[in-house]
Structure formats: structure tokens, C-alpha cells
N, C-alpha and C positions, 0 to 999 in steps of 0.2 A: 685120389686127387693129388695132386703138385706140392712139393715141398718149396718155400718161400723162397728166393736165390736171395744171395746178400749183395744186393745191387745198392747204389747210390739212391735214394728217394725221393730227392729230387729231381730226375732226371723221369724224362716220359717210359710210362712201362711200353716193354719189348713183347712182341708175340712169345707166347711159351708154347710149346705143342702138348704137353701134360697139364695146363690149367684151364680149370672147369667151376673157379667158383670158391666159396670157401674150406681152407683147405685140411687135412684131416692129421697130418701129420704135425705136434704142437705140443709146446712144453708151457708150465704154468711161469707165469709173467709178474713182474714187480710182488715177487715174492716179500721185499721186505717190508712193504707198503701194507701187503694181506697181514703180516706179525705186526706192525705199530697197531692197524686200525683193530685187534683184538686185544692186544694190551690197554687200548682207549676202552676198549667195554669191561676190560676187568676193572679199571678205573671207575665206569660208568658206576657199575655194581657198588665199590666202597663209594663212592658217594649215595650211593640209594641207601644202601647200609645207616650213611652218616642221618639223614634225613630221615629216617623212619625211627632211629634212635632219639634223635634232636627235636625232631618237627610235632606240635600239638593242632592239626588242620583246624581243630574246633574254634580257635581264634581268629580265623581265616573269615569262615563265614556266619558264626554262632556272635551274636551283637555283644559289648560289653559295655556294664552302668559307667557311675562315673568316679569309677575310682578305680578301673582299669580289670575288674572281675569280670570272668568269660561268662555269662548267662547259659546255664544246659549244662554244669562243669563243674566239677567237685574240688573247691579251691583250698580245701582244708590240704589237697596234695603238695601245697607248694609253702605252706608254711614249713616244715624246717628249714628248706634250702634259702629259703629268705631270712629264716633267724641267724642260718652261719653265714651270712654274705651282709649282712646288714643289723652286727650284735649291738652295736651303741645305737639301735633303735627299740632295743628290749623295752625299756620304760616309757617310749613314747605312745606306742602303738598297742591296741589289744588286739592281739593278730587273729583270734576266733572270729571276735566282731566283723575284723575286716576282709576277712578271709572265710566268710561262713559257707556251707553245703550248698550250693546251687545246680544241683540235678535235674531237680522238677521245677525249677524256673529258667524255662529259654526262650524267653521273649525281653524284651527291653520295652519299658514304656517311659514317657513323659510325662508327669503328672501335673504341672498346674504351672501357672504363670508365677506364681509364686517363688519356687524351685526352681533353679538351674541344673537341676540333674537326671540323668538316665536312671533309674532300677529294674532290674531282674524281677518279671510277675512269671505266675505260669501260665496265663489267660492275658489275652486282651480284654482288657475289662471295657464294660456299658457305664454309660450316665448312669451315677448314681450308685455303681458297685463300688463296696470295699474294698479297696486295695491293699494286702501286705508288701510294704518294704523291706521285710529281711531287717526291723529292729534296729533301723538307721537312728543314728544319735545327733542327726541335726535336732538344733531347736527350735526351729518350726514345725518341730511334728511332736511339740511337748505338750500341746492340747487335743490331741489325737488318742484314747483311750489306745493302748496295745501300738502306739506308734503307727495304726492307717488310718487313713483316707477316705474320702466320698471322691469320686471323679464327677471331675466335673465336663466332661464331653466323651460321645462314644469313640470308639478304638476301633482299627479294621490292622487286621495282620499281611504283611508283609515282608517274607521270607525273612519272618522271626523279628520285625519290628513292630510296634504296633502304632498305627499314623492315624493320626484325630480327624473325623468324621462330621462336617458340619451341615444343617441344613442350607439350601439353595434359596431360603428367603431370609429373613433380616436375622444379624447375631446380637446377641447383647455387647457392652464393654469388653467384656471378659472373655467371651468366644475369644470377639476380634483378638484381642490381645494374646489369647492362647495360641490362636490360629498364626498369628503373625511371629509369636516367638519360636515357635515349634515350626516353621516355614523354615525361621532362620537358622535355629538349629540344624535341622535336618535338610539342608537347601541339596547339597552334594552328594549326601552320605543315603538321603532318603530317597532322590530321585534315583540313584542308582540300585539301589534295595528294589525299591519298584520293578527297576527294570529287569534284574535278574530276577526277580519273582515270577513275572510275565514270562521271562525263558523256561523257568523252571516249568510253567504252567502249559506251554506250547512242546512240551514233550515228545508227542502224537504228531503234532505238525512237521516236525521237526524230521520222525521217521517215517512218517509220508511223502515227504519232499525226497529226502533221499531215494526210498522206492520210485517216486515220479522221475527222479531224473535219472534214476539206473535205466528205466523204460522209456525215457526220452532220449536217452543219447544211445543205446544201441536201435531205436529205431530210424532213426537220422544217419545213422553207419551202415545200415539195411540200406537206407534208401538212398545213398552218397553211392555205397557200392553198386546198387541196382541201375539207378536214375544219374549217370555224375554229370551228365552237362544240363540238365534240366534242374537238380539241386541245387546246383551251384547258382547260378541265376533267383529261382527259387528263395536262396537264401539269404540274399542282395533284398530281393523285396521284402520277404517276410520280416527280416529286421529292422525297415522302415517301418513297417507296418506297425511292428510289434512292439519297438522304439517308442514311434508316434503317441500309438495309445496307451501307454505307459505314463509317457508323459505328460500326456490328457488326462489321464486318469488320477495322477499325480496334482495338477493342480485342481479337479475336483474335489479333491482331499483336502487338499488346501483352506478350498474356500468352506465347506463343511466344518473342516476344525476353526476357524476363524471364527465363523457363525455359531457352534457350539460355544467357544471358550468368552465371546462377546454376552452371549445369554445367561454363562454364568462361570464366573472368572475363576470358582473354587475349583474348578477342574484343572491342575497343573499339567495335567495330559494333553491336555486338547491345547494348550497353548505352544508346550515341546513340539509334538505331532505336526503342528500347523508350520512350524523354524522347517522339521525336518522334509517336510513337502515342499514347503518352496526351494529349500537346494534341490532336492530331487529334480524338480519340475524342471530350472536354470539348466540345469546337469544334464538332462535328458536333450533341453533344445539345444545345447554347446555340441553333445555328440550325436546327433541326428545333423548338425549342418557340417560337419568336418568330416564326419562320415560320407555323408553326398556330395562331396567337391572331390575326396577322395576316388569313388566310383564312379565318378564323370572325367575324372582324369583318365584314369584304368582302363575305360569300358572296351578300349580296342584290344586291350590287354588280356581281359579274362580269359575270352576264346582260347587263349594260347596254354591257358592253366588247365582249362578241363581235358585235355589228351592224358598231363602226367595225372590228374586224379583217377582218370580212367585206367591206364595201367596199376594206381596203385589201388585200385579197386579189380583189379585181376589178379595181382600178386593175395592179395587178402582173400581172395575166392577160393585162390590154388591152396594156398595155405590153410583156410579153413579153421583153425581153434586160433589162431592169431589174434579173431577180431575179443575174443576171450582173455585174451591174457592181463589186460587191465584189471580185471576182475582180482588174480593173484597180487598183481601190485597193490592194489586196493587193502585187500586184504592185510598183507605186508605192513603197509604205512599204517591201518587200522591197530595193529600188533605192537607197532613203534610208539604209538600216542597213548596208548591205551600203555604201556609201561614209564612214558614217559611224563602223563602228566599226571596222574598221585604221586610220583615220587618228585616233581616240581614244587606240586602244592607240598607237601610235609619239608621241602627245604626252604619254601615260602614262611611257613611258619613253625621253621628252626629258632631259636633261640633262644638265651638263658635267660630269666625273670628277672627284675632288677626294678629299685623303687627309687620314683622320682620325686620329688617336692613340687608340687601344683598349687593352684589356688582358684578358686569360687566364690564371688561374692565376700571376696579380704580375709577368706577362710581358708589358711593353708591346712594342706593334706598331702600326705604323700600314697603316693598314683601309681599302680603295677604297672608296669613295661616291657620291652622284649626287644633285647640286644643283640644282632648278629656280631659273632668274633670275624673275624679275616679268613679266618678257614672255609669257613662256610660261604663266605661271598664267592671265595673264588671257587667254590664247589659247585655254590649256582650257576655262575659264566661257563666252567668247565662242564657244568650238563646241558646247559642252553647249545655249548657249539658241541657237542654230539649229537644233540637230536638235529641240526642242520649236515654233518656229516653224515649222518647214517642215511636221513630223508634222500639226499642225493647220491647214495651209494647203492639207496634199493632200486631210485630212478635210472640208475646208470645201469645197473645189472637187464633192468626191463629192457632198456635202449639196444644194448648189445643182443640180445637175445632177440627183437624184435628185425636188428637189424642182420642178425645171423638168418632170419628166416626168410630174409626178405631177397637178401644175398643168392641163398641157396636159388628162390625162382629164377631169379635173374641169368643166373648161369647154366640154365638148363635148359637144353634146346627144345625137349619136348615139354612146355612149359604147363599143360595141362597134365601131365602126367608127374609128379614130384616122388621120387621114391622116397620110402621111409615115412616120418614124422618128422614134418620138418620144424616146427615147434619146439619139439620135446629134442631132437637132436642138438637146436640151437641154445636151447637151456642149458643141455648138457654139457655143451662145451664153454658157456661159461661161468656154470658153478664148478668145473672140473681146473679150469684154465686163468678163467681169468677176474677171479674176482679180488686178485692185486690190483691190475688194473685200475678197475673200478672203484677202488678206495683210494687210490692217485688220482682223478680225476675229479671224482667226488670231495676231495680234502680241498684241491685248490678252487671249486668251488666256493664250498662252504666258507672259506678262508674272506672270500672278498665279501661274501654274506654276511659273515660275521661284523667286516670292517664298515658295512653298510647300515645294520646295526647301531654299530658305537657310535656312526654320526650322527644316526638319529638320535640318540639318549646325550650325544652330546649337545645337538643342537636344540632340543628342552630345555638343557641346562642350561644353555647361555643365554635364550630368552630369558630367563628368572633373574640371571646375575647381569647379564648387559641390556635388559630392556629390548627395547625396538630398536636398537644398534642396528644402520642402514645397511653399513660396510659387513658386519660380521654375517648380516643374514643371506648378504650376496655371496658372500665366501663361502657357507655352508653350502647355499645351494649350487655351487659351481660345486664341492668338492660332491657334493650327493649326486647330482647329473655324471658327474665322472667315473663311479663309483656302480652307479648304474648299468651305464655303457659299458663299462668294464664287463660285469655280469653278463651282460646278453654277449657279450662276446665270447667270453670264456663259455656259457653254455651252448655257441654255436659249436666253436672249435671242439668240444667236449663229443657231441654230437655225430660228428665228422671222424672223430678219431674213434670212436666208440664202432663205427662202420668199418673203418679199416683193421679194428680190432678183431670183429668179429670175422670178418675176407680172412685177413692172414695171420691171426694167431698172435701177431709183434706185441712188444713194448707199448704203456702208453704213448711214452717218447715220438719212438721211432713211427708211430701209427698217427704219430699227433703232425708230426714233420711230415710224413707222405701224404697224411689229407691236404694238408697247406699249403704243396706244395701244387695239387692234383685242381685244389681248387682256385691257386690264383692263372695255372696255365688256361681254368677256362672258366673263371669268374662272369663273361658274359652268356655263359650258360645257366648259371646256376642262382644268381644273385635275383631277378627278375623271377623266379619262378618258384622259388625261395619266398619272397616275401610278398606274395599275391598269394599263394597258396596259404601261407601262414593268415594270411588276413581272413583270409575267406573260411578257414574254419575255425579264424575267432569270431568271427560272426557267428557262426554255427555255436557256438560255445555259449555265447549272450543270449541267443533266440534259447537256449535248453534253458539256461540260469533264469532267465523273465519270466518265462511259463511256469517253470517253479515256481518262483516267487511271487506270483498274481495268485495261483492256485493258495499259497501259502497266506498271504496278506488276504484275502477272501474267510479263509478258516478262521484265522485269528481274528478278525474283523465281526464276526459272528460268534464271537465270545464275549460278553457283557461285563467280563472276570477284570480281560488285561484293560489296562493304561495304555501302554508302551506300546501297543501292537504293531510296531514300524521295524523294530530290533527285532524280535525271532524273525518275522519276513526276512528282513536283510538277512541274518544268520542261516536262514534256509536258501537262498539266494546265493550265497557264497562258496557254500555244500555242494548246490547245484554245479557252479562255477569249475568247483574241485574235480567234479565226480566228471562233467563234461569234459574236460580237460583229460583226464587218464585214456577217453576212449578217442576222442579227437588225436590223441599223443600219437598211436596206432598207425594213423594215416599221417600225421607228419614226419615220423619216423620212416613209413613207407615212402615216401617223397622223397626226403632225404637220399634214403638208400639207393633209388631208381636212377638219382640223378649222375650219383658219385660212381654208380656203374656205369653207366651209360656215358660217363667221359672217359672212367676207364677201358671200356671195352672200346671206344671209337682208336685210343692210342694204339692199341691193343692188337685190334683187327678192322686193315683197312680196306678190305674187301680186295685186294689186290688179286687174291686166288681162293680157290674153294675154302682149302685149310685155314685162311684168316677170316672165314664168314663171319658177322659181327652178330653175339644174341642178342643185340635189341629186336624188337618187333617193328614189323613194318612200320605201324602205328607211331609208334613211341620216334624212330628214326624221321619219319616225315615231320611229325611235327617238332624237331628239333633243330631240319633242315631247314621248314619256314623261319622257322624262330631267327636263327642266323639271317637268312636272305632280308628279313624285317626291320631286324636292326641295323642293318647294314655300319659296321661297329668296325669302319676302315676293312683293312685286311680281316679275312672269316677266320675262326679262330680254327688253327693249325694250318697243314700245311695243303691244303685245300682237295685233295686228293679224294678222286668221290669212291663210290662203292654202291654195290648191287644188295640190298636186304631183303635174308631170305624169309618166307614166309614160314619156316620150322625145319624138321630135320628131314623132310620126308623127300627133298629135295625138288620140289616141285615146282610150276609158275610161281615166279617171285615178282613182286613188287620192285620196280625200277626206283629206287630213292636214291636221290646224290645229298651223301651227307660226310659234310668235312669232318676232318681228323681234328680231334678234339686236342686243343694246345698246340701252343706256336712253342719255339726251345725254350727251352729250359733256365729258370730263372737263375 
């Protein structure tokens, strides 16, 4: 194959007689990019270091009483360091008392309406059981032989807290009032306990879903590449459909939790559940009618999408382990998360102990705490935006790779016949080449991710500190709309350059400048075909996610255990979304690439003479030629000069296509 020439890149490419596609001859690229992004992981490393030295996770999610000890947790560890940091409290404090052995107590309970306070038991205690408080020295527990208790309501555990249990017909004074302080207490802290207990408990559902949608979305890539102008339509309905009774389905839910939580009010679940159904429901009818104005604008439109689906359902054929390769990246990002979130949670709960002055009932107490220093914050940010740079480093490696394989079809006259591995060839050249590259492309990424980010955490903040401030909320949201579009832009160009990386071996740079340039000479080629296609296998992507998640919320629904059973759904739901996504990628990737050929090779070769025959296929060239004559988009784009496309190499009766030269001059 062809060595790159150092031509201008903006200027339309010129016939080469030695180019065939991507090319072989190639040196490794933004070499300095490939040394920052492995100095950031040696970083990454000392902060994991830092975290796993600092962080105690057990505070994290192990409850604590009220006077700041971690229940499940042996606190006698933290007495000296709090004798030397806090010595003019020697005398005030008897640090055993307050700091006693807590091992074998990892639950938290509430004991009585009487008490404002949390304790460490190691059971959720019943009506009527003795309770040890761990020899608290309030004095209201001075008429308590041994310093416990009778409780007085039953307990149910809830990952590790334990929330009072009442009957469904009348309470006495004292329930209510138990009921109502312990409501109050635990309003935030307990419905979230709940919830995450519910996740914990949907474990199984959780890895079911994932299997359902591994075998959801490579059957729908089966049947895309099998069926494409019949799926694609298919998929148009099915999403109504599926839409529809979702969100049918949804407000039967609705009205069920309503009638539940009417019959009887103690069930805080059924009241949450019934909030969370009715957005659903709204939500479901907002995108089912935008959705169908959409496709009723489109519908002359679609036809025009399913030719390049169909080619890119031939390149995936020819190619053959391609439709596979999400599976690696899967795996990959699996590898990413899986290092990066225990060493989140332990920087989560980094900090040094430290004692505060509290009060309860006009009774001061000093209350254990947990202080991050400045290192540490910024150790948190500095691993937050690595795991956004790497995410889109291992995406970008996938992109190049997919789009190297997709390249090679493209250039190859006998398109059913691909020599080599063409898979494993495009891997090679860009873990060999270019995964500078991809850590350039990937950074400036991340970069605006990150800044997307901070306006979120910013604009939390300014609610709390400026209220419902009219002006500020319209500023945010202009800058976060901005911030956005930014994003999709940057991932488009990313994309495009990631293609011409994988063709010619170049520079981010220079591969970022020649897509730009490639793609505004024929923007009306590409932009319409581009975003119908993208639509249509997000559709694809919502019908895999729904099926999960109905599947999903069905399971959980027939568990008499969870509350919450609305969150693992959605969480299985989201999964699906992920997992749909990596294989839908495959084919948008392919699209991509088919496209950015196929104006290349029109500049390229304008059928003038045998030598300039162009490898599109018949197929791909006609319907490209409609396309143009449809739009009728002024002058056709380039220089209108037609050409003969051949049906392969064998040189045989060819298909008469007149199709213009792709790009008018040169910007």
C-alpha cells in the first residue's frame, strides 16, 4: 500500500495509482501525548496508594450512633491519634467510654421517643427485647438495671439500619409519636438506606439484565445486518409500541401505588413509587409525541438511510469478528471501573478524625468527624478526570480500530474476499501506532467533560446559596447547553479524525484538519445521513434498554422483600442502555467510515478511465446519486462529472450510475 504524500489537506485528494486503502507504511504518532497519558496513570497509582493508606470505606456505608462511632468497627483504634490532636480534652472526656469496641455491633437503632439518639445493637431488636447500649451514660437510662432497655416497637434491617415496623391498624400515642420522630429522623438518610438495600437485594436481576441485553443487542446486529431495510422500519414501530406500553404500563403503576399507599399510608414505598410513576408516565407521553412528529417529518427520508445501513451491514459480514469487538471494549471499561471505583470509595472516605462540639437535647457532647485536607480533594478531582480520560481513550482505541477495519473493506475491490484479518490487522496498527493519538483526542474530550461537570456541581451550589435566582438559572443553563454542544461536537470531529487516522497513519492534528476539511467539501452528503442513521439506532438502543428493564421491574416486582423496586429497574435499564450502545457503536462507526470513503474515493476516482474506477459499489454509488438529485442543494456537490461504477474487479457488465464528484474547491 501507498505511502501518505505531504500534500495540503485541505485541498480535494488527487488519484494516486499506488493507493488502495489504509496504508502500511507508518510511524507512531503524538508520541508525546502517549508519555503525558502514562505519567497521569503513574499519578493515578500514587493516589490509589494515597486512598487505600487514608480511606476507612467502613464509614462509607457501615451506619454511625450519635456521637459519630462507626457501628461494625473497633473505635478503640482511633483513641491515641485523637489523644494527640485533641490533649486539652484529656480531662474532659473518658475516651474508652466513648470510644468502646464496636465489632459485633453493625447495626444502628433507634430506641424510643424518649432519646434522640442512634446506638450500635447487633440485632435488630423485636418488641419487647432487651436492648444493650454499649453503657451509655445518659441519664435517662439511670433506671435501666445494666443501662438497657425494653423496646418498645419491632425493628426490620435495612442494609445495616434497623427502621420500626408498625401495624396497619390503630397505633397507640407512643407508636404515633415513635413512628413520626423516627420518620423524621430518618426522612433522607433512611429512604436512601432502603434504597440501596433494594439494590443490594436485586443482585441476580441486575446480572440477568446484563445477560438479557448482551443477547438483546447482538440479536438485533444479527437481524440489522440480516433484515436492514425491514429492521429499520421495524424499529420505527416497535418503539412505539414499546414506548406506548411502557408508558401504560407506568401509569397502571401509578394508580396501584396510589390505591396501595391510600389503604394504608405506613407504607412510605408505595407513596415514593407512585411520585416516581407519574414522571415516568409524563415522560414516556413527552417522548412518544416528539418522537412521532419526528418520523413523520423524516418518513421520505428513511428510505435513503437504509442503502448505507445495508452496506454497513456488508462491510460487518466481510469483516466477520468486528461485530465482536464491543465485547473487548466492554470488557476493557469493565477493568477501568472495576480499579477505579474502590479506590474512589477509600478516597471517599479518606480522612483524618477530628472532634467536634455537638449538642442534643442542651446536652453538649463532643461528636467524632472526618476531615478531608486539600491533598486529598484535589486527589479526588485528579481521579475523577482520569477515569473520564481513560473511558474515552479506550473508546477511541475501539473507534480507530473499528474504523481501520472498515477502511480496509472499503478499499478493496474484491470486497467479499478481504485478505488477512482484518480485525486483528486494524488492532494492530493501532496499538502499535497510534495510541498517542488517541490519548490526544481522548484528553480534549474529557477536558470539556470535565468542564460540564463543574457546572453541574456548580449550579447545585448556587441553588443553596442564591435560591431560585431567575437570571443565574438561565445563565447556567445557557452555559450547560453550550457545554454540551460543545461535547457532541468535539465527539463528532473526534470520530472523523479517528477515521482518517486509521486510512493514513497522520497526526491527530493533521487527520483532524483533513476530516474537516473532507467533510465540509460535502456536508450535504453526509450530515442527513449522519443524523437519521444515528436516530434510528437510538431507537434501537431504547427498544434493547425497555425489554430489559420490563423484564427487570417484573423480577423485582415479584419480590415481596424490596420497597424501592423502581431504582434496580432503572439501574438495570441504564446497563442495558450501556451494553446497547457499545454494539449499536459498531454500526455507527461503520456508517461513519463508509461515508468519509465514499467522498473520498468520489474525489479520488472520477470514473474518467478504467484506472480511476471508483470502489464504491453499485449500490452504495446509486443511492448517493439519488440522494444528491433529491436534494437538489443548488449546484450538486463537486464538479458534476459522472462516472460508470463497476460491479467488482472482474470487470464485467457494470451498472450505469452517474454519480458527481464529491466537493466543489476547496475551502
Amino acid at each position: 500500500m501507498s505511502k501518505v504524500k505531504d500534500t495540503e489537506v485541505d485541498q480535494k485528494f488527487e488519484y494516486e495509482e499506488d493507493f488502495s486503502g489504509p496504508i502500511d507504511e507508518r510511524k507512531c504518532r503524538d508520541i508525546f501525548w502517549l508519555i503525558l497519558f502514562c505519567a497521569f496513570w503513574i499519578g493515578m497509582i500514587v493516589v490509589a496508594s494515597i486512598g487505600f493508606s487514608r480511606g476507612e470505606p467502613k464509614r462509607l456505608y457501615y451506619p454511625t450512633d450519635w456521637k459519630g462511632s462507626i457501628c461494625g468497627y473497633d473505635m478503640t483504634n482511633l483513641v491515641e491519634e485523637l489523644k494527640e490532636k485533641n490533649a486539652n480534652l484529656t480531662d474532659v472526656i473518658d475516651w474508652d467510654a466513648q470510644f468502646p469496641d464496636l465489632s459485633e455491633k453493625t447495626r444502628v437503632f433507634f430506641p424510643s421517643t424518649d432519646i434522640q439518639k442512634e446506638f450500635c445493637v447487633k440485632e435488630c431488636p423485636t418488641e419487647g427485647e432487651v436492648v444493650d447500649f454499649c453503657g451509655d451514660d445518659d441519664p435517662k437510662f439511670e433506671s435501666y438495671q445494666d443501662k438497657k432497655e425494653y423496646c418498645k416497637y419491632n425493628s426490620t434491617s435495612y442494609v445495616r439500619r434497623c427502621f420500626p415496623v408498625f401495624s396497619s391498624g390503630e397505633k397507640s400515642a407512643d407508636e404515633e409519636k415513635t413512628e413520626e420522630q423516627v420518620s423524621e429522623s430518618w426522612s433522607s438518610t433512611g429512604k436512601l438506606a432502603q434504597a440501596m438495600g433494594d439494590v443490594v437485594q436485586a443482585w441476580y436481576v441486575i446480572l440477568v439484565s446484563a445477560f438479557v441485553a448482551f443477547v438483546l443487542s447482538f440479536v438485533w446486529l444479527w437481524l440489522l445486518k440480516q433484515f436492514a431495510g425491514f429492521m429499520v422500519w421495524f424499529t420505527v414501530v416497535a418503539f412505539f409500541f414499546v414506548l406506548g406500553g411502557i408508558t401504560y404500563f407506568f401509569y397502571l403503576q401509578y394508580q396501584k401505588s396510589i390505591d396501595k399507599y391510600e389503604s394504608d399510608t405506613s407504607i412510605e414505598g408505595s407513596k415514593t413509587n407512585s411520585r416516581v410513576f407519574l414522571v415516568f408516565t409524563f415522560v414516556g407521553i413527552g417522548i412518544f409525541v416528539i418522537t412521532f412528529c419526528l418520523i413523520i417529518f423524516l418518513r421520505k427520508k428513511i428510505n435513503l438511510v437504509i442503502q448505507i445501513i445495508k452496506e454497513a451491514a456488508k462491510a460487518i459480514q466481510a469483516s466477520k469478528f468486528v461485530v465482536f469487538f464491543p465485547i473487548v471494549t466492554f470488557v476493557a471499561l469493565l477493568c477501568l471501573y472495576a480499579w477505579w471505583v474502590p479506590v474512589a470509595i477509600f478516597m471517599m472516605a479518606a480522612g483524618s478524625p477530628t472532634l467536634e462540639l455537638d449538642e442534643i437535647d442542651g446536652e453538649e457532647f463532643y461528636k467524632l468527624d472526618y476531615e478531608n485536607d486539600k491533598s486529598t480533594n484535589y486527589a479526588t478531582i485528579y481521579h475523577f478526570f482520569g477515569l473520564l480520560w481513560t473511558n474515552a481513550w479506550i473508546i477511541g482505541i475501539t473507534q480507530i480500530t473499528i474504523a481501520g477495519t472498515i477502511a480496509q473493506w472499503y478499499w478493496t475491490r474484491d470486497k467479499d474476499n478481504i485478505p488477512g484479518n482484518p480485525v486483528l490487522s486494524a488492532l494492530k496498527r493501532t496499538l502499535k501506532y497510534h495510541l498517542g493519538s488517541a490519548a490526544l483526542g481522548s484528553f480534549i474530550l474529557a477536558v470539556i467533560q470535565f468542564i460540564r461537570f463543574c457546572l453541574e456541581y456548580i449550579d447545585r451550589r448556587s441553588k443553596k446559596l442564591a435560591g431560585e435566582s431567575r437570571w443565574i438559572r438561565y445563565l447556567m443553563c445557557m452555559a450547560k447547553y453550550c457545554v454540551r454542544l460543545l461535547e457532541s461536537w468535539i465527539k463528532f470531529i473526534n470520530r472523523n479524525a479517528y477515521i482518517m487516522i486509521a486510512v493514513y497513519g497522520q497526526s491527530f492534528c493533521k487527520s483532524t484538519k483533513r476530516a474537516f476539511h473532507l467533510i465540509s467539501r460535502n456536508i450535504g452528503k453526509l450530515i442527513l445521513v449522519n443524523v437519521i442513521g444515528d436516530f434510528l439506532l437510538f431507537l434501537g438502543k431504547i427498544i434493547v434498554a425497555a425489554c430489559t428493564m420490563i423484564i427487570a421491574l417484573a423480577m423485582c416486582m415479584s419480590n415481596d422483600d424490596m420497597t424501592f423496586y423502581v431504582l434496580p429497574a432503572v439501574l438495570c435499564g441504564l446497563l442495558a442502555y450501556l451494553i446497547a450502545s457499545a454494539f449499536m457503536g459498531v454500526f455507527e462507526m461503520c456508517i461513519d467510515t463508509i461515508l468519509l470513503c465514499f467522498c473520498e474515493d468520489c474525489e479520488r476516482h472520477d470514473g474518467s478511465d478504467p484506472e480511476k474506477e471508483p470502489y464504491a459499489t453499485p449500490e452504495l454509488a446509486r443511492f448517493m446519486s439519488t440522494h444528491d438529485q433529491t436534494e437538489k442543494m443548488g449546484k450538486p456537490i463537486g464538479s458534476g462529472n459522472t462516472k460508470d461504477v463497476g460491479s467488482g474487479s472482474d470487470g464485467s457488465e457494470q451498472d450505469k450510475v452517474q454519480v458527481s464528484d464529491s466537493g466543489s474547491s476547496s475551502d
